[in-house]
LOTI-318879 format. One record per atom (N, C-alpha, C, CB): x, y, z. Coordinates in Angstrom, 2 decimals. Glycine has a CB too. Layout:
N
{X:X&Y:Y&Z:Z}
...
This chain:
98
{X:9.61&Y:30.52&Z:-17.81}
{X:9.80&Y:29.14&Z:-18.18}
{X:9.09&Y:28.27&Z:-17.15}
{X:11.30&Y:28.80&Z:-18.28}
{X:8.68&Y:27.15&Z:-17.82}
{X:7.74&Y:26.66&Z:-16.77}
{X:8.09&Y:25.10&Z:-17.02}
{X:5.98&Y:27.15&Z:-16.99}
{X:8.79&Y:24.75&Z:-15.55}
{X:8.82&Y:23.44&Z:-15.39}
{X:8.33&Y:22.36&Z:-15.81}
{X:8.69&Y:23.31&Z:-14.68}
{X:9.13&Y:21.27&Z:-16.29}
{X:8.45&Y:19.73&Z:-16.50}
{X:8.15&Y:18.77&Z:-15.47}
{X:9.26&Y:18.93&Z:-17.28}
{X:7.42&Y:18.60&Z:-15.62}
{X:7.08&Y:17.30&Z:-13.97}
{X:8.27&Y:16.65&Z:-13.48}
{X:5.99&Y:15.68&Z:-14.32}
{X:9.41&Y:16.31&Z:-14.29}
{X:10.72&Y:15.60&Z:-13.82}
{X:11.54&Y:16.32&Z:-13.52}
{X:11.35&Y:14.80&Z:-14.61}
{X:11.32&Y:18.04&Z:-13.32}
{X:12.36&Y:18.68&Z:-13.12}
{X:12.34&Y:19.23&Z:-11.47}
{X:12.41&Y:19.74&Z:-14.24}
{X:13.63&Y:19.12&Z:-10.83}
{X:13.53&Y:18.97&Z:-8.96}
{X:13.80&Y:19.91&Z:-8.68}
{X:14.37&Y:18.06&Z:-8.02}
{X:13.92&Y:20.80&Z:-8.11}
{X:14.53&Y:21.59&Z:-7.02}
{X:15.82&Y:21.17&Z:-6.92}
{X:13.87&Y:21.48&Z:-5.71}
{X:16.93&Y:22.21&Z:-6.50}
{X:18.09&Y:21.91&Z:-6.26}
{X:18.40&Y:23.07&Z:-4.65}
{X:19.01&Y:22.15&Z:-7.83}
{X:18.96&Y:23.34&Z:-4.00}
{X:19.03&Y:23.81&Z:-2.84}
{X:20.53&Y:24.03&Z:-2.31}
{X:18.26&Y:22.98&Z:-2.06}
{X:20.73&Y:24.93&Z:-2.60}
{X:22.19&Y:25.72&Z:-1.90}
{X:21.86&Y:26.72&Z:-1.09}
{X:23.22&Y:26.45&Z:-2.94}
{X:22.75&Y:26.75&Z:0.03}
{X:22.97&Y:28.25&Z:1.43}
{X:24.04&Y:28.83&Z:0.17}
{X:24.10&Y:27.75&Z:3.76}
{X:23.93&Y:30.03&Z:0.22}
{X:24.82&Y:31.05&Z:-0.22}
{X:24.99&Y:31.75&Z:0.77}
{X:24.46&Y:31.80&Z:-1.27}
{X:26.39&Y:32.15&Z:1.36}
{X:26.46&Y:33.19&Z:2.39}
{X:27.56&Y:34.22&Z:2.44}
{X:26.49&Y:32.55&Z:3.58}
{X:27.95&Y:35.24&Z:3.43}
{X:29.06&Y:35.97&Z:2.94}
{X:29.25&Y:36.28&Z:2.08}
{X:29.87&Y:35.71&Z:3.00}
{X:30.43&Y:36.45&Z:1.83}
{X:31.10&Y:36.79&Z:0.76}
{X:30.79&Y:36.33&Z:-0.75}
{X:32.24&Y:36.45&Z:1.08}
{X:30.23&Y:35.36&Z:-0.54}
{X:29.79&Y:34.85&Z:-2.31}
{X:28.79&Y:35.29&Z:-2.79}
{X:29.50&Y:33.41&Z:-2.66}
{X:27.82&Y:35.59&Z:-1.64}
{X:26.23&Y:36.00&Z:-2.03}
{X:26.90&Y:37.79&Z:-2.24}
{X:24.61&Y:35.62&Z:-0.32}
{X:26.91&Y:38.22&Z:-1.33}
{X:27.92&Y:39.76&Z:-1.56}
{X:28.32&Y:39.73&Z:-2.78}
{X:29.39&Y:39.97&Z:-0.66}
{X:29.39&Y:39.16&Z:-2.95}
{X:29.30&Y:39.41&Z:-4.64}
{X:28.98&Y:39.04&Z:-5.93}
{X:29.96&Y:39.52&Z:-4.97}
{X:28.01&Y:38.01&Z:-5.68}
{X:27.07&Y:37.60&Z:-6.69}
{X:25.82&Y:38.85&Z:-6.51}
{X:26.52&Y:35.85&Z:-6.39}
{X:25.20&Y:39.42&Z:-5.46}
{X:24.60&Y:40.68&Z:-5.62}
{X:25.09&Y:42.06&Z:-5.89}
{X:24.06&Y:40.79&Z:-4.72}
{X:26.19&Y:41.84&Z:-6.07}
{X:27.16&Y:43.03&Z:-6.62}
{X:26.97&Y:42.62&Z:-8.15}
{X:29.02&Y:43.01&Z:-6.01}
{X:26.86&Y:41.70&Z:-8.79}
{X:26.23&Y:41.11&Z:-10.24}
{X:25.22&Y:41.14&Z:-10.87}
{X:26.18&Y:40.14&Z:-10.36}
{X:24.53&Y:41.35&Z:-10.20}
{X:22.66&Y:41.06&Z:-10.39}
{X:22.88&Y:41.52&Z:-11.87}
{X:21.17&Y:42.27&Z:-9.24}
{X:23.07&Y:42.94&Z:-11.77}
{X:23.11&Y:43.41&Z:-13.05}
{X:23.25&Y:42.86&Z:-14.47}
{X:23.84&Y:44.04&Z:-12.97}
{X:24.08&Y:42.19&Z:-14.60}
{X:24.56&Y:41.51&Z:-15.83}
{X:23.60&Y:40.31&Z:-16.18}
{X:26.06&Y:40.99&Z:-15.61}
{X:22.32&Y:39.98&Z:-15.27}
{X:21.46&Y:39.29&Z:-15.00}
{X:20.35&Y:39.18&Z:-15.67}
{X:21.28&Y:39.48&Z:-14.10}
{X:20.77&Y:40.44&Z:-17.29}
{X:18.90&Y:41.59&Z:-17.66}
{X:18.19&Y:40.43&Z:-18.12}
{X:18.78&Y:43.24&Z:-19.35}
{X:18.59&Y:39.43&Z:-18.34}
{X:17.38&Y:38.41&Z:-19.18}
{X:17.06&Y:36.92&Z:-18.32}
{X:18.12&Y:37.87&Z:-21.00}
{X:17.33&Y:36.84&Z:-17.19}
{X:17.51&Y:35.67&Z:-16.24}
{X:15.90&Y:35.24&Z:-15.53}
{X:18.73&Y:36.21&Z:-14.93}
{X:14.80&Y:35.42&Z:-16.11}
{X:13.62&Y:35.00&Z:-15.58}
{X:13.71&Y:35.13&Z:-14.45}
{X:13.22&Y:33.90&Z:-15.82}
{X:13.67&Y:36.38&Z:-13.53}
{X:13.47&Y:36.71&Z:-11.87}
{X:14.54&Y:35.94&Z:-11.30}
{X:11.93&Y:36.22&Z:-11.12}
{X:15.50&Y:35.38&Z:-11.76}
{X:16.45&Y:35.23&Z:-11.02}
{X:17.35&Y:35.90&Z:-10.74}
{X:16.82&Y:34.56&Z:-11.20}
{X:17.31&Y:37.25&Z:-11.12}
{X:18.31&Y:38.24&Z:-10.03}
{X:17.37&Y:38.81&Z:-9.44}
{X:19.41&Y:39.44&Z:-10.61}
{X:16.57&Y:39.16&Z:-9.07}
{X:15.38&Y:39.84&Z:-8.59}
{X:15.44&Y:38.63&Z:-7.25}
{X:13.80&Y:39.92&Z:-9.87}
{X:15.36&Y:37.43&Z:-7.31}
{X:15.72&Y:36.41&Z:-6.42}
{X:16.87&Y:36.43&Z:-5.62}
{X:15.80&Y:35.39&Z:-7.03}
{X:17.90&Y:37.01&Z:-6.15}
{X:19.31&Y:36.83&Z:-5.91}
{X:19.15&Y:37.83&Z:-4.70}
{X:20.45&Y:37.20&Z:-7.23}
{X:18.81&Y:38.87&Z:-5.78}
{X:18.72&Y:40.71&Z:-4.86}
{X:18.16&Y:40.11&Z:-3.29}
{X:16.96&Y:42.30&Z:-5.82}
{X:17.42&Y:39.60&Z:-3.15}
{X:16.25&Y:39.41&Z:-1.97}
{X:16.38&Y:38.36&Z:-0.83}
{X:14.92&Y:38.99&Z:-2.66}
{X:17.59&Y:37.48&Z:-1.66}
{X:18.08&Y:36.66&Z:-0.65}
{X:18.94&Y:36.89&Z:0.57}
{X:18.61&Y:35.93&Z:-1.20}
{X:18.27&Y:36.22&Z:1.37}
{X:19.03&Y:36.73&Z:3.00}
{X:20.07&Y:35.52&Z:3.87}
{X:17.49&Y:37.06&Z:4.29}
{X:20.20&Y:34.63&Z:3.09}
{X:21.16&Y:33.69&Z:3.35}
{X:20.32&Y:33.35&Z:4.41}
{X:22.69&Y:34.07&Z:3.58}
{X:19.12&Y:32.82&Z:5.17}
{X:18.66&Y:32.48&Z:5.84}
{X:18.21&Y:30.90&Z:5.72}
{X:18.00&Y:33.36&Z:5.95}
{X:17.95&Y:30.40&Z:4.82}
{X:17.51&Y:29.36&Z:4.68}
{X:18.04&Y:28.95&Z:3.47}
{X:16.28&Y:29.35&Z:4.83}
{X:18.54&Y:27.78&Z:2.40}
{X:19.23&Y:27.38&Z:1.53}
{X:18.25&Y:28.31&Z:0.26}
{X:19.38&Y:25.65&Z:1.57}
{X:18.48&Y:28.37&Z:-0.99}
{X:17.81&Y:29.04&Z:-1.89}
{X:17.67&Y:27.67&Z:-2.63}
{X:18.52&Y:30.38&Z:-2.59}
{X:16.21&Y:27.71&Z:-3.50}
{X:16.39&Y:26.28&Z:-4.39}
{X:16.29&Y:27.39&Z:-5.44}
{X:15.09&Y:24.71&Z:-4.35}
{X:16.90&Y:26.17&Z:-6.20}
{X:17.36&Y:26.78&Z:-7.68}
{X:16.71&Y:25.79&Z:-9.07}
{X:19.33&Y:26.72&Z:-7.72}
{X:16.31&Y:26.09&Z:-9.86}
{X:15.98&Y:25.04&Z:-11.12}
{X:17.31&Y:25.12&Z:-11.77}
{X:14.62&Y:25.49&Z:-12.27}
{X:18.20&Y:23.75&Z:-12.03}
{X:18.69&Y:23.73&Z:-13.70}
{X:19.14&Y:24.42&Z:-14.44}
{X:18.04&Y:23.56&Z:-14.44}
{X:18.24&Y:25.14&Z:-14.88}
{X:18.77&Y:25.83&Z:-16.01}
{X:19.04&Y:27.54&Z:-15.19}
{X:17.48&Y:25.73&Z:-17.50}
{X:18.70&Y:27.45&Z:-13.59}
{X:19.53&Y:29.06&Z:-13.21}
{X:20.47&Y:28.48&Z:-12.31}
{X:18.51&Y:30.52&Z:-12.31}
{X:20.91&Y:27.06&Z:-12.62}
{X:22.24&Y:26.79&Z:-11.98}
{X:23.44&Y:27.02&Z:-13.41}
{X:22.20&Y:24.97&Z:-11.21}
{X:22.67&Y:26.65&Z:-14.09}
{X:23.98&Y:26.63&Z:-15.71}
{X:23.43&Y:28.70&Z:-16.15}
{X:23.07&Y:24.65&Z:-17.96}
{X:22.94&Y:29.08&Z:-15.16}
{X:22.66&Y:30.67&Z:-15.51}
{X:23.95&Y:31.05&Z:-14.89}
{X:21.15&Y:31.52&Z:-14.79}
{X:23.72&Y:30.74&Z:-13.39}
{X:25.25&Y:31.30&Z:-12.66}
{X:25.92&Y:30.94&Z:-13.27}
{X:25.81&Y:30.98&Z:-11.39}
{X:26.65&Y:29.65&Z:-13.55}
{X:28.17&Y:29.51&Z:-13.89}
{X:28.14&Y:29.79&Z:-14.82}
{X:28.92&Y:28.44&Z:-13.84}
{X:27.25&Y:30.45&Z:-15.98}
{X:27.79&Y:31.23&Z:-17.14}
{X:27.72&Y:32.98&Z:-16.76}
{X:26.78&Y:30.78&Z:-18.61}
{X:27.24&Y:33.05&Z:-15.62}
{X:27.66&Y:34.56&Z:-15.27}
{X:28.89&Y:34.23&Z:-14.59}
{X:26.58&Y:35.51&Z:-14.27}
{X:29.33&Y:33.63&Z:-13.90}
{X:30.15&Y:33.68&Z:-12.95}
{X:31.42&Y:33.82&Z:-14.00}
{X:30.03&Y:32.44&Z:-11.86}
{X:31.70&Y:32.63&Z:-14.75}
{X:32.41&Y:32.76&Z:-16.41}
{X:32.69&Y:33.57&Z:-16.87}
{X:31.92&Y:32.47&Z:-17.43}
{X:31.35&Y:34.91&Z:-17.06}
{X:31.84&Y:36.21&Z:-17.50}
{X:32.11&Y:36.59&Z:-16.89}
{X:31.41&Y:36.98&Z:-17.99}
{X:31.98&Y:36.70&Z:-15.26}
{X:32.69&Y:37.86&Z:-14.64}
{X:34.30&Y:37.35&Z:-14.53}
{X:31.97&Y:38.27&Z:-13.04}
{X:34.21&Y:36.17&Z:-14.67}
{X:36.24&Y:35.55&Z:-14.33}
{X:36.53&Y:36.38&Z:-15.81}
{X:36.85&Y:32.96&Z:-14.42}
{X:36.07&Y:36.49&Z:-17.08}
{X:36.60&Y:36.61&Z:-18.16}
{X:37.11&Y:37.90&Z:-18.25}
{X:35.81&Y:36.27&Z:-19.10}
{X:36.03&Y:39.11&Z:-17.65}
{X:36.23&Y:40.49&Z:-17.21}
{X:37.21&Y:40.77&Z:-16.30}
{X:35.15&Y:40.96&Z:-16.69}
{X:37.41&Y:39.94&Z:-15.27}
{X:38.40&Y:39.95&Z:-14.09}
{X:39.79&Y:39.91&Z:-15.19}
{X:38.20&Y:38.40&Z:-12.80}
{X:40.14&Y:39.12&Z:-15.92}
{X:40.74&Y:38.69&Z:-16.90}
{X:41.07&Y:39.93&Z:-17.40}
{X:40.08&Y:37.78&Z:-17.70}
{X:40.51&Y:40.53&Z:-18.06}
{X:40.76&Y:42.00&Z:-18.72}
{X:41.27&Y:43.31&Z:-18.01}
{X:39.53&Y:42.42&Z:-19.23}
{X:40.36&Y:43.63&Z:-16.83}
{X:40.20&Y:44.37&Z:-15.37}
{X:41.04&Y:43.25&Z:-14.16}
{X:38.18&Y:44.56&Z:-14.94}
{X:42.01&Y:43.60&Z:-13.92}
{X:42.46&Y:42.53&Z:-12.67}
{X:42.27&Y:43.49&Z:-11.36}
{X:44.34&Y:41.89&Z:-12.81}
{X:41.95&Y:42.91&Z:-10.27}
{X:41.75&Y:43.46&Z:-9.59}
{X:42.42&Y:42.86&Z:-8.62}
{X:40.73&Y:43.72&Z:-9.58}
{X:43.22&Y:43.98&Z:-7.74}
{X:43.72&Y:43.50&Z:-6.40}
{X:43.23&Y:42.73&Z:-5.67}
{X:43.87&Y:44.24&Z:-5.66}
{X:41.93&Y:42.77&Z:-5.52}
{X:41.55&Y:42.25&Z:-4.16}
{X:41.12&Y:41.07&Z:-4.40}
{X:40.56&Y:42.98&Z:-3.38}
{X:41.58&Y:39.73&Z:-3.90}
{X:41.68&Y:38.53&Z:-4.41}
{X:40.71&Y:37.72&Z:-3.97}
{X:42.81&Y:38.03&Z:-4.21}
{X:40.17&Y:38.51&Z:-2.64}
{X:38.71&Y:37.84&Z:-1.45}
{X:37.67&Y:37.87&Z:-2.67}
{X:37.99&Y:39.20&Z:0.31}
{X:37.45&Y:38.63&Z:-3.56}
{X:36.37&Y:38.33&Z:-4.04}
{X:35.74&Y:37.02&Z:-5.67}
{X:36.17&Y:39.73&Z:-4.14}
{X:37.57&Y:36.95&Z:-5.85}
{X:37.70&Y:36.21&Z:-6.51}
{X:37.41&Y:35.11&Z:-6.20}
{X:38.49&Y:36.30&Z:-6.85}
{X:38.22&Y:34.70&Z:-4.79}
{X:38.22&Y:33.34&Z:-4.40}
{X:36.88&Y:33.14&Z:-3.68}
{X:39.48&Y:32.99&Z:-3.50}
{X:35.92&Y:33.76&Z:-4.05}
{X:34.77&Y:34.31&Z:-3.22}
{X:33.83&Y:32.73&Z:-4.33}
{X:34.22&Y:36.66&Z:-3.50}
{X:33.73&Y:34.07&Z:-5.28}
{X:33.21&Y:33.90&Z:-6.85}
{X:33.57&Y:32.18&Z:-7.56}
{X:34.21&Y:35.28&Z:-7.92}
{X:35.11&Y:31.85&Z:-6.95}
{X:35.66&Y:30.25&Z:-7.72}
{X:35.10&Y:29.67&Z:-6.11}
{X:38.05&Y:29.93&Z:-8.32}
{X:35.47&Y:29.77&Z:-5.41}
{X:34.58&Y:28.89&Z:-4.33}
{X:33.22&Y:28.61&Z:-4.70}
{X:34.43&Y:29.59&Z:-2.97}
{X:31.75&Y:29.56&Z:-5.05}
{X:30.86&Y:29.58&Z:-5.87}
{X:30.77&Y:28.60&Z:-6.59}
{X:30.89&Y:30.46&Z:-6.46}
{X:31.29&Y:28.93&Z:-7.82}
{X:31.67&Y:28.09&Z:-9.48}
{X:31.56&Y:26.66&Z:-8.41}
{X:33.86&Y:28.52&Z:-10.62}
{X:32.51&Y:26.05&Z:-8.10}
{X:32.90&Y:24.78&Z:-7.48}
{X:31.95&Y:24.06&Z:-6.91}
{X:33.80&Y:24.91&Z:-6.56}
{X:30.54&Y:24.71&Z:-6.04}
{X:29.86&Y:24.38&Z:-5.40}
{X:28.36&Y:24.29&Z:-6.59}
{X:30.01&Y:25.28&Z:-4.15}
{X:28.61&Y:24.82&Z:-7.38}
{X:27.01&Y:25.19&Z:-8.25}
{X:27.71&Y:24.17&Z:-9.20}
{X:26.45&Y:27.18&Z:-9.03}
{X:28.67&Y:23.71&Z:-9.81}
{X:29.40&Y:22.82&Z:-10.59}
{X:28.82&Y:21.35&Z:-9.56}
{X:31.32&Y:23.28&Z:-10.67}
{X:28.93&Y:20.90&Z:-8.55}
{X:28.98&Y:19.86&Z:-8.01}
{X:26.62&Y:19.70&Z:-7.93}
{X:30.28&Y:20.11&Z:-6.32}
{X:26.60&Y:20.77&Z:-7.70}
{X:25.00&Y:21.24&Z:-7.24}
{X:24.47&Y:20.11&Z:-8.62}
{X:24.47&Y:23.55&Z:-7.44}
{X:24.73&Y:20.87&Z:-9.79}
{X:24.70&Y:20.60&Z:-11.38}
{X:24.49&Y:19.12&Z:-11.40}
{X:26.16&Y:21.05&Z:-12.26}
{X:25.54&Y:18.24&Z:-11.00}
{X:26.08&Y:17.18&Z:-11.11}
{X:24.90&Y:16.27&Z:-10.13}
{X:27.69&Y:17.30&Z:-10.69}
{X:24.72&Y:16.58&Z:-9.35}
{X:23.44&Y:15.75&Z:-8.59}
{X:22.43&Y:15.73&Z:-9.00}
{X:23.06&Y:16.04&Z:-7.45}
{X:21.97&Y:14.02&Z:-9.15}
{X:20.74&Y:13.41&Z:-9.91}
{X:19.44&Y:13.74&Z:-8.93}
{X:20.95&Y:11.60&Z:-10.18}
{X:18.77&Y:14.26&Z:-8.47}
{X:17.79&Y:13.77&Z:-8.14}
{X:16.61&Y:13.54&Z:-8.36}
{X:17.76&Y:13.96&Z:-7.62}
């Protein structure tokens, strides 16, 4: 997909625990235009920019994985609150005009 002249860059740090298990995801990723291939490679070193439409990519993966969690519950709650910490931050990302 190839950008329109009005479309910006957006720029989030992902680190710990959220990037951890958003690359524990990649997978579910098979049709995401190199954006898990992006994901895979990120080193939390510098913020990642993101286009638009692979910010409304995550929070509809992130969606399925809460929906699966939903079905599969899983003890361990760090990765949940990992994953809705995520959601919260790419939700607000979304929301900024620039």
């Amino acid at each position: 997909m190839k950008p329109w002249s009005k479309d910006k860059r957006k720029y989030i740090l992902i680190t710990g625990l959220e990037l951890e298990e958003l690359q524990k995801q990649t997978w579910q990723m098979a049709e995401s235009f190199w954006l898990d291939r992006k994901i895979e490679n990120y080193k939390w070193i510098r913020p990642i920019w993101l286009w638009n439409w692979d910010i409304e990519y995550l929070n509809d993966l992130i969606y399925v994985i809460f929906k699966q969690w939903e079905i599969y519950p899983d003890k361990n709650f760090s990765w949940y609150l990992a994953m809705k910490n995520l959601e919260t931050r790419l939700h607000k990302l979304d929301k900024i005009v620039v």
